[in-house]
FIFIGU-977216 format. One line per 8 residues: number of its first residue (from 1); for each residue x, y, z of C-alpha. Coordinates in pm, whole numbers, plus 32768, in hexadecimal, padded with zeros to 4 digits. Layout:
NUM	X:Y:Z ~ ...
END
This chain:
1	EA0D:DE20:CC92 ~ EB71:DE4F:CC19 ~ EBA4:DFA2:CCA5 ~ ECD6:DFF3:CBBC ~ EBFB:E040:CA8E ~ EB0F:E16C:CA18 ~ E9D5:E17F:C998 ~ E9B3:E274:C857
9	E846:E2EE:C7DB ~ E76C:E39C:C707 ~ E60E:E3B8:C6D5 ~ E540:E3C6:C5BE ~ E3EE:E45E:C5F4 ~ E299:E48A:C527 ~ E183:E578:C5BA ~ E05D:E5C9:C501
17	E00B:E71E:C4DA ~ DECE:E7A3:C528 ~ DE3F:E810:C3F0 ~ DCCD:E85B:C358 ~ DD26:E794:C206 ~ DE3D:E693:C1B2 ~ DF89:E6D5:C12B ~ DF38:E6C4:BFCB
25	DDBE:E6BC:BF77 ~ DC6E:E756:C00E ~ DC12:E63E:C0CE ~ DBCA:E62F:C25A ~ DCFA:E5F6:C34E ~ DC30:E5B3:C45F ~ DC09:E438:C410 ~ DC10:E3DB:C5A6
33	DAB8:E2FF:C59E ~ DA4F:E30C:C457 ~ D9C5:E1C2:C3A6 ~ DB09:E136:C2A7 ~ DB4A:E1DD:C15C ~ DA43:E2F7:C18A ~ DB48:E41C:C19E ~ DBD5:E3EE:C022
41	DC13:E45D:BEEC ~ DCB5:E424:BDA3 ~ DE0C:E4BA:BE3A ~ DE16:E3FF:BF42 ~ DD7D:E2CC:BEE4 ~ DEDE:E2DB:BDEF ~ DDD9:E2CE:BC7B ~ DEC3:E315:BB53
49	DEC9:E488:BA90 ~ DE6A:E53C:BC26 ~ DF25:E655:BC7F ~ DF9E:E6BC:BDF5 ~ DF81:E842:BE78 ~ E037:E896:BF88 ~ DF8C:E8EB:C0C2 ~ DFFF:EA4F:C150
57	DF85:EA21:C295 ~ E073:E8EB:C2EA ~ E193:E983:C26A ~ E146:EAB6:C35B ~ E137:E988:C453 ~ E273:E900:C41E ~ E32B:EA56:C3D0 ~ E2A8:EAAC:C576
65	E31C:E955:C5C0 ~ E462:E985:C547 ~ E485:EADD:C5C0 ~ E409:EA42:C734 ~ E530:E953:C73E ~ E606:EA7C:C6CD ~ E659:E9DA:C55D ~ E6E5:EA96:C438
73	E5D1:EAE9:C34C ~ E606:EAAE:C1E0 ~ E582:EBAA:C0E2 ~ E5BB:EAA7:BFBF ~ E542:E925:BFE4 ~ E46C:E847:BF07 ~ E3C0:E6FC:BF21 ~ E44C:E5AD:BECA
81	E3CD:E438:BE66 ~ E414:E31B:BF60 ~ E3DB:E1D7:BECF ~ E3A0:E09F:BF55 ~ E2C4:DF7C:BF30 ~ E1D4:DF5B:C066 ~ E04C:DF0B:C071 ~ E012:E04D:C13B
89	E084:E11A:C02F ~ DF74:E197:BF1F ~ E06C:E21F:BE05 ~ E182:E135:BE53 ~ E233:E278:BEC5 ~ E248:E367:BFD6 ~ E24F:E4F0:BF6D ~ E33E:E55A:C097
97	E4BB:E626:C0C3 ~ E622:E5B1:C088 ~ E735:E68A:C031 ~ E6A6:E7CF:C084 ~ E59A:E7D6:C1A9 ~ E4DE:E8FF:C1EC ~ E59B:E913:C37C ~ E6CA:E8A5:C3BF
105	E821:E8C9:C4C8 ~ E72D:E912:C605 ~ E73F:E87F:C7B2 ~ E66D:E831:C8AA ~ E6DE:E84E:C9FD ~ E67F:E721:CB36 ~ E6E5:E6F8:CCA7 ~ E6F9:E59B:CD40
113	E795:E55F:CE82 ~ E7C2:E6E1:CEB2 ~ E89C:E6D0:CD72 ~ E879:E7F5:CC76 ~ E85F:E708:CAE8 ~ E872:E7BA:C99B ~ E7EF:E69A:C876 ~ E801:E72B:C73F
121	E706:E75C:C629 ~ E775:E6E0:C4DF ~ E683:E73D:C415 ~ E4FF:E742:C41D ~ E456:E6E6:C2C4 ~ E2D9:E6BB:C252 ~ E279:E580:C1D7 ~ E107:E507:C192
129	E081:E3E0:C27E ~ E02A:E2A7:C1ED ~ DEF3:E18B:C209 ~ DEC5:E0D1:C329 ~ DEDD:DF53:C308 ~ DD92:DE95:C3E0 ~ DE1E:DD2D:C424 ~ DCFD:DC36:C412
137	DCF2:DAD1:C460 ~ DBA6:D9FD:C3E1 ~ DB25:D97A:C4D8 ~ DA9E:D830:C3F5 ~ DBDE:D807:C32A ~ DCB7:D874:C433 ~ DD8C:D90B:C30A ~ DE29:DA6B:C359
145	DDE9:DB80:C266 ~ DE0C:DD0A:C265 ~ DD1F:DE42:C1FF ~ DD91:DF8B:C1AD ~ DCF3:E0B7:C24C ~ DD50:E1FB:C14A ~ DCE9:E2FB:C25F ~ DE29:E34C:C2DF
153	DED0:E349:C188 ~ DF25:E4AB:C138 ~ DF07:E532:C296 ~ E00F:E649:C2AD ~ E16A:E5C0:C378 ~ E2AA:E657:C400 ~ E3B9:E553:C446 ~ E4A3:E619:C54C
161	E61C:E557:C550 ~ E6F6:E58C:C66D ~ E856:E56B:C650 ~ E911:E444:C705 ~ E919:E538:C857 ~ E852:E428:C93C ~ E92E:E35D:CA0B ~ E803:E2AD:CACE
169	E6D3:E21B:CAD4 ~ E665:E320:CBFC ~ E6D9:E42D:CB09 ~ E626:E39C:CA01 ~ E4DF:E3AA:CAAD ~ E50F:E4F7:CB4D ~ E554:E59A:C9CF ~ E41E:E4E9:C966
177	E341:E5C2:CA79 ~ E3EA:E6EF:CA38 ~ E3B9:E6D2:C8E3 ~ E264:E691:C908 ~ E21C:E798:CA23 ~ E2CE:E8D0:C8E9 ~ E1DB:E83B:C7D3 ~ E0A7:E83A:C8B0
185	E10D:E993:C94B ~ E150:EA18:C7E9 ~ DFE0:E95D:C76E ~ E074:E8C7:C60F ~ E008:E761:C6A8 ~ DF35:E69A:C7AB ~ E08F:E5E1:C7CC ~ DFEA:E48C:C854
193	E07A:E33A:C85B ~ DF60:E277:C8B7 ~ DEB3:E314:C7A0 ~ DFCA:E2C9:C69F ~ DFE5:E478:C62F ~ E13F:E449:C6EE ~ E21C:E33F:C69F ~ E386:E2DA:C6E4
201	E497:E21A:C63F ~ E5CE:E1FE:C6D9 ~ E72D:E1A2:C632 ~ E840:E115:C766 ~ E98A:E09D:C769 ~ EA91:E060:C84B ~ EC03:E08A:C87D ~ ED0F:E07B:C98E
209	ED46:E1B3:CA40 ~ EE58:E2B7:C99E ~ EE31:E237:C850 ~ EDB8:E329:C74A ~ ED2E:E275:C633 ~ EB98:E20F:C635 ~ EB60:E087:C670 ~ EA6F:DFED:C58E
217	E944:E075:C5BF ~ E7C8:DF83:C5E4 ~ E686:E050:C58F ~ E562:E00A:C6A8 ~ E3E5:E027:C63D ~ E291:DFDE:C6DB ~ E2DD:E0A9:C806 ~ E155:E15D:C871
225	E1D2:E1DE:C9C1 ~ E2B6:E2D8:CA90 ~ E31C:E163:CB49 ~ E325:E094:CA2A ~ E43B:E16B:C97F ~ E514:E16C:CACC ~ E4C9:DFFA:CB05 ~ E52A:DFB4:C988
233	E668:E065:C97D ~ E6D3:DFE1:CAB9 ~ E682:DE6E:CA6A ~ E763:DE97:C918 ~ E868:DF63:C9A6 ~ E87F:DE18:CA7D ~ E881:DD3D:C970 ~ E96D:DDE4:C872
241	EA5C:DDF8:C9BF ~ EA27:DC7F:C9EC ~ EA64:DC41:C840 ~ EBAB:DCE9:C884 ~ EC45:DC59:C9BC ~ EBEF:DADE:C93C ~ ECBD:DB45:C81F ~ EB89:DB7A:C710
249	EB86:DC89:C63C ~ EA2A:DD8D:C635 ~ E97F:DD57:C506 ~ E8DE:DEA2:C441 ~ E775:DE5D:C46E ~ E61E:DEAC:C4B0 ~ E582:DE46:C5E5 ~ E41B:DE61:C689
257	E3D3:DE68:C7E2 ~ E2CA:DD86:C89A ~ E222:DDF5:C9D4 ~ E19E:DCB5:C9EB ~ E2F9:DBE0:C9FE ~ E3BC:DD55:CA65 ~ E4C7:DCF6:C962 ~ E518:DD5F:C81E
265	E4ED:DC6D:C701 ~ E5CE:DCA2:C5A4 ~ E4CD:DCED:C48D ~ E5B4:DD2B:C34E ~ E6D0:DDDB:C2E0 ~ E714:DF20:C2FA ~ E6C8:DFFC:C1AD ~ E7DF:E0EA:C11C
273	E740:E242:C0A8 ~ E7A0:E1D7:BF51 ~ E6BF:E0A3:BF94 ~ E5A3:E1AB:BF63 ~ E61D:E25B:BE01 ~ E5F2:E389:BE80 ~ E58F:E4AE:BD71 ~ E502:E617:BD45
281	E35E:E616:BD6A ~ E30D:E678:BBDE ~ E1A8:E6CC:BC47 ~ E210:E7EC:BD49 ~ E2C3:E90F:BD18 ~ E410:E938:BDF2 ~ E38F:EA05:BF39 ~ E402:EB7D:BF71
289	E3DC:EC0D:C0A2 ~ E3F8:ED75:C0F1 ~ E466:EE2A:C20D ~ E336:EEDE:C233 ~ E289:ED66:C22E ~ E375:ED03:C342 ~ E344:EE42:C431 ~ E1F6:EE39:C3FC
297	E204:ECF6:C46D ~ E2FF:ED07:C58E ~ E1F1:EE45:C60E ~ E124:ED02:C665 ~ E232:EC83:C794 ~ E1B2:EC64:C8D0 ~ E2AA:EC5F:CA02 ~ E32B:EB0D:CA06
305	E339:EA2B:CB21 ~ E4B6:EA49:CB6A ~ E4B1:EBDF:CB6C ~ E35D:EBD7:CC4B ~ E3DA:EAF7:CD33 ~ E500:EBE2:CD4F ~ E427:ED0B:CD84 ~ E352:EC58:CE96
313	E49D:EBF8:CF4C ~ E4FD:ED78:CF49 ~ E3AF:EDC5:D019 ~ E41D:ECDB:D11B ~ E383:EBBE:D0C4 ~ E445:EA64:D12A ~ E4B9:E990:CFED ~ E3A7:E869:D01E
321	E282:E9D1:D049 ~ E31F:EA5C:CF12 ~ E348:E912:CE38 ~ E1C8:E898:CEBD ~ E11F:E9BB:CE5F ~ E1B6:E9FC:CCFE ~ E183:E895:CCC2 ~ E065:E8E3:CB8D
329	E012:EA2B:CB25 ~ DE8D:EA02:CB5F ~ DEF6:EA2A:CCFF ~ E031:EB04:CC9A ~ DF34:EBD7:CC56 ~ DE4C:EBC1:CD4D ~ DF3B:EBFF:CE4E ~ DFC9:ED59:CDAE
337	DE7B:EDB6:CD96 ~ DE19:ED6C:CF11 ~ DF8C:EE33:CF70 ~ DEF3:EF5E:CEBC ~ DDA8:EF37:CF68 ~ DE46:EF92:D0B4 ~ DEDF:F0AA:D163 ~ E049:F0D2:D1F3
345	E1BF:F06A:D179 ~ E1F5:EFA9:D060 ~ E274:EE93:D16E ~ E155:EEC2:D21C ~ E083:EE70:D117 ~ E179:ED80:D08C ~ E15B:ECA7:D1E6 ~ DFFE:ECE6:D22C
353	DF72:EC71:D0E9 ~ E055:EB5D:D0C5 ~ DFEF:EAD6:D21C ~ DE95:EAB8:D1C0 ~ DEE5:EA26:D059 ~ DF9D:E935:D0EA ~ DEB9:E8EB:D225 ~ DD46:E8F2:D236
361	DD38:E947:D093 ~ DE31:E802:D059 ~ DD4B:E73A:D138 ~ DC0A:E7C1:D0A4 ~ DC90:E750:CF50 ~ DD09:E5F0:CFB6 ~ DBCC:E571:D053 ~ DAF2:E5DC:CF3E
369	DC0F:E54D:CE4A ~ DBEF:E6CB:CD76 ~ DCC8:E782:CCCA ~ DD08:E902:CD41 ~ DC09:E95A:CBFF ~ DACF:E8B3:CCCB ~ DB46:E961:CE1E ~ DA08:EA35:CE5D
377	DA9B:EB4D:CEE5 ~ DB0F:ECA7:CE1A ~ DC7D:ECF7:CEB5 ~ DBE7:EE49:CF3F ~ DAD1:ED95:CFF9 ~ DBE5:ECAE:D098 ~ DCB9:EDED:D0D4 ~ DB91:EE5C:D1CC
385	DBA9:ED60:D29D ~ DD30:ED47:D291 ~ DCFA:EEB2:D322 ~ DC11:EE62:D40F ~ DCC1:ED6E:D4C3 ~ DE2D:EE22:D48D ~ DDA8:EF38:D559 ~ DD18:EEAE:D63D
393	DBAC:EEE0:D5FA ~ DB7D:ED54:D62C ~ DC57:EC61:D6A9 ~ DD02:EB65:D5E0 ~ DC0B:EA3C:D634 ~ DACF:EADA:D5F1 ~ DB84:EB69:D4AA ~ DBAC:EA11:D422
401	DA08:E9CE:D483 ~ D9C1:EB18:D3C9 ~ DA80:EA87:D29E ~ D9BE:E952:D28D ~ D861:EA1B:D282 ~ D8F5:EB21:D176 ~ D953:EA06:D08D ~ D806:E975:D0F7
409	D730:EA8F:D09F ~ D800:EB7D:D005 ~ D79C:EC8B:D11E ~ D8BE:ED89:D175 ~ D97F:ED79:D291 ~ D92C:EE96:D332 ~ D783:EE3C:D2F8 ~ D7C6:ECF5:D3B3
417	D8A6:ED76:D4B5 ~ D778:EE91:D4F9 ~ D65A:EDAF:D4F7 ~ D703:ECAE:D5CB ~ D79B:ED7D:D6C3 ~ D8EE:ECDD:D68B ~ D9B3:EDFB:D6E0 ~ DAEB:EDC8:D7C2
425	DAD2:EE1C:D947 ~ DC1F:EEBA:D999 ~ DB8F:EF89:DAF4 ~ DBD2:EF2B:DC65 ~ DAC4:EF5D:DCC0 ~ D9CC:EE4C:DBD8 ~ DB19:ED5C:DC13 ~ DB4A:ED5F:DD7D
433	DA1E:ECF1:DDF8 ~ DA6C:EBB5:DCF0 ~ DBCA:EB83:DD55 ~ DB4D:EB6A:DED8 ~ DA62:EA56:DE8D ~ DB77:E9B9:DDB7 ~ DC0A:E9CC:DF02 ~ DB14:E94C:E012
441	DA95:E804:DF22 ~ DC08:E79F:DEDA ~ DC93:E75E:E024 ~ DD9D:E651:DF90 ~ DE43:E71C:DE67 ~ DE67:E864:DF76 ~ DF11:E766:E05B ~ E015:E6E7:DF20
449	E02E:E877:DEB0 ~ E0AE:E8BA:E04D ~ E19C:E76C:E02D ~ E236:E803:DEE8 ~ E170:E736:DDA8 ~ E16E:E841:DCB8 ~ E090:E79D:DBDB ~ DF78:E7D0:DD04
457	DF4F:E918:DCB1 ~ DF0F:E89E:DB48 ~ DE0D:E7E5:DBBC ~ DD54:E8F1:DC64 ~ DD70:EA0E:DB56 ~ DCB0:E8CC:DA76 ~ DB93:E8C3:DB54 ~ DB4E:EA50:DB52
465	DB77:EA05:D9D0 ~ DA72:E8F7:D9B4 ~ D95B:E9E3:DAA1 ~ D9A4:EAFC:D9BC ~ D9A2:EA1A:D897 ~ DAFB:EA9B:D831 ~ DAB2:EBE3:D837 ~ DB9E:EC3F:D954
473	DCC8:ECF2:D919 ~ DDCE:EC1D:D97E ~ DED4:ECD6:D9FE ~ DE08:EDA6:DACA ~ DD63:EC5C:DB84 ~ DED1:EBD0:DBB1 ~ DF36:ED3F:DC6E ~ DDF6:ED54:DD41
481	DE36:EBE5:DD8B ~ DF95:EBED:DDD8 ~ DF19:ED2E:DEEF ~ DE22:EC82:DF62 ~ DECD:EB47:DFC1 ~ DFE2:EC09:E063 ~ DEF8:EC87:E167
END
């Protein structure tokens, strides 16, 4: 790749927002599963003389979205018709925003590489979803033909735009997660590719480095993944480079990508936003919001990712603890509610909890392929076993055993570590007898501890271990072993 040359991009976005009823009628929005064309109405099926209604709840959705990604809110906006001709759409038109969107002038910030990104936020606007197309081949004709499923139609959608801030396709990808990680934190949207409620158009272009003006830019669709974005941009970014240097000239397009083939493939050309006649909705009223809608609102914030992460790095936490744990909110949670479960410092907290989140909880969680919400443990029953085995009531080993029987049964720590015996023998006098017989049945590893093998020793504090089935404090085996070997 011609390495005299920069990539320029923005992304268009549409998440569906997670709402009881659709944008503008009573029906269902929770079409996932249902059989074709069962969650309808006049309104949405587009039946002349209907009349939309505005649904409150997803402009409270947007209005936090927009106030997550730090976007101007406006207190006057209204609803507009965007017209054009496909199958997929019922009434011809789409009821969504053009000159005046409800949240506007906002940023989202990214690292990549260990490089601090601000993309802006042009504006965030609610649209209504459309029909899905089912593609259909018969299989005695062989002839192609299409079905339309109305479900979606009407489902209530945001379309975030980013300003032309991306200058990668690493970028690209990395805004994408971190756009996805506020909306799910902020829970306006499920925010899932694979399930189509979070999908991604990108517009790229490219021009030689220094130069100010935008090159022309090609729109990229059918992208259903974090990978397939990155892979997209990069293969066009590629090919726009290779247009230019043979001489060609970039042609103002659209352009889908194919997984299959991992190439874009020119579809048609690009509309001009006066393509779509554009004008005011005459069914809806322009929207007012008021600033005690807006606060009320904004009251609804959680702490987002960014500031969290910045919070958990001020207990002492290391950048890959802190970024790990406030990853989703569900085990955001979870973990500030095991740190106030326990006693001490708010580092020592901070460090204790984290270590188990991120050891024995993290491995409970990926073997049994669960989310944090179907870990069977309360925080303050984990906390008692965190407590347990930070003061040394049990060792570390038999604190991991007691773990696996709590999230077994459910018992308490301190029930199982009473019933089972299974507290820690710290005294001379159980140990030493052990550590002698360590001694007299391990001839060989006292004979490498006397030539200087430190990891003899190692050895011979594991075999006291394994007769007191870890119970052993180590440190006090390694001291009466060290004494007795240097008699």
């Amino acid at each position: 790749m011609a390495t005299d040359y920069e990539v320029v991009i923005g992304l268009e976005v549409h998440c569906q927002l997670k709402t009881a009823s659709k944008m503008f009628c009573g029906c269902n929005a929770d079409y996932a599963g249902a059989e074709p064309n069962t969650h309808v109405c006049p309104v949405c099926l587009g039946m002349p003389g209907v009349l939309p209604v505005i649904n409150e709840k997803a402009i409270e959705g947007i209005v936090l979205t927009g106030l997550a990604l730090n976007c101007t809110i406006a207190p006057f906006s209204k609803f507009d018709r965007k017209n054009y001709p496909y199958p997929d759409l019922m009434k011809g038109y789409q009821i969504s925003q053009y000159d005046l969107p409800i949240c506007r002038d906002g940023w989202l910030e990214i690292e990549v590489e260990g490089k601090q990104r601000r993309i802006g936020i042009t504006r965030v606007h609610m649209e209504e979803d459309t029909a899905r197309l089912l593609h259909r081949v018969d299989p005695v004709t062989g002839e192609a033909y299409s079905l339309i499923d109305v479900n979606r139609s009407g489902t209530p959608l945001m379309e975030i735009v980013s300003e032309p801030d991306i200058r990668s396709a690493a970028q690209a990808r990395e805004y994408l997660v971190r756009l996805r990680q506020v909306l799910r934190y902020i829970g306006v949207s499920d925010a899932n590719m694979e399930e189509g409620n979070f999908r991604c158009d990108a517009n790229i272009s490219v021009r030689r480095k220094g130069e100010t003006a935008f090159g022309t830019k090609v729109e990229i669709k059918n992208m259903n993944s974090f990978r397939a974005v990155h892979d997209a941009l990069l293969y066009e970014e590629r090919r726009q480079i290779g247009v230019l240097e043979a001489g060609g000239k970039v042609e103002q397009e659209t352009r889908g990508w194919s997984d299959e083939r991992q190439m874009t493939l020119s579809q048609r050309s690009k509309e001009h936003a006066h393509d779509y006649r554009y004008f005011p909705e005459p069914d809806l009223p322009p929207l007012k919001l008021g600033a005690a809608f807006i606060e009320r609102v904004r009251a609804r914030l959680p702490e987002l990712p960014a500031a969290k992460i910045a919070r958990y790095r001020g207990l002492g936490l290391s950048d890959y603890e802190a970024a790990t744990l406030a990853e989703e909110r569900p085990r955001a949670e979870y973990f500030e509610r095991l740190m106030a479960a326990l006693s001490g410092d708010d580092a020592r907290r901070a460090k204790l909890a984290a270590n188990w989140m991120l050891g024995e909880v993290a491995r409970w969680l990926n073997a049994n392929q669960a989310e944090i919400d179907r870990f069977p443990l309360e925080p303050e029953q984990l906390a008692g076993l965190i407590e347990q085995v930070a003061n040394g009531t049990v060792t570390a080993l038999v604190g991991k055993d007691v773990f696996e029987q709590m999230v077994a049964t459910g018992e308490s720590a301190e029930a199982i570590i009473e019933r089972q015996g299974l507290a820690q023998i710290s005294g001379a006098d159980e140990l030493t007898g052990l550590v002698r017989k360590a001694i007299a049945e391990n001839p060989r590893a006292v004979a490498d501890f006397h030539a200087g093998k430190a990891t003899a020793i190692k050895f011979l504090i594991g075999q006291v271990m394994r007769e007191t089935k870890g119970r052993a404090n180590a440190q006090v085996v390694q001291e009466l072993l060290e004494r007795e070997l240097q008699q």
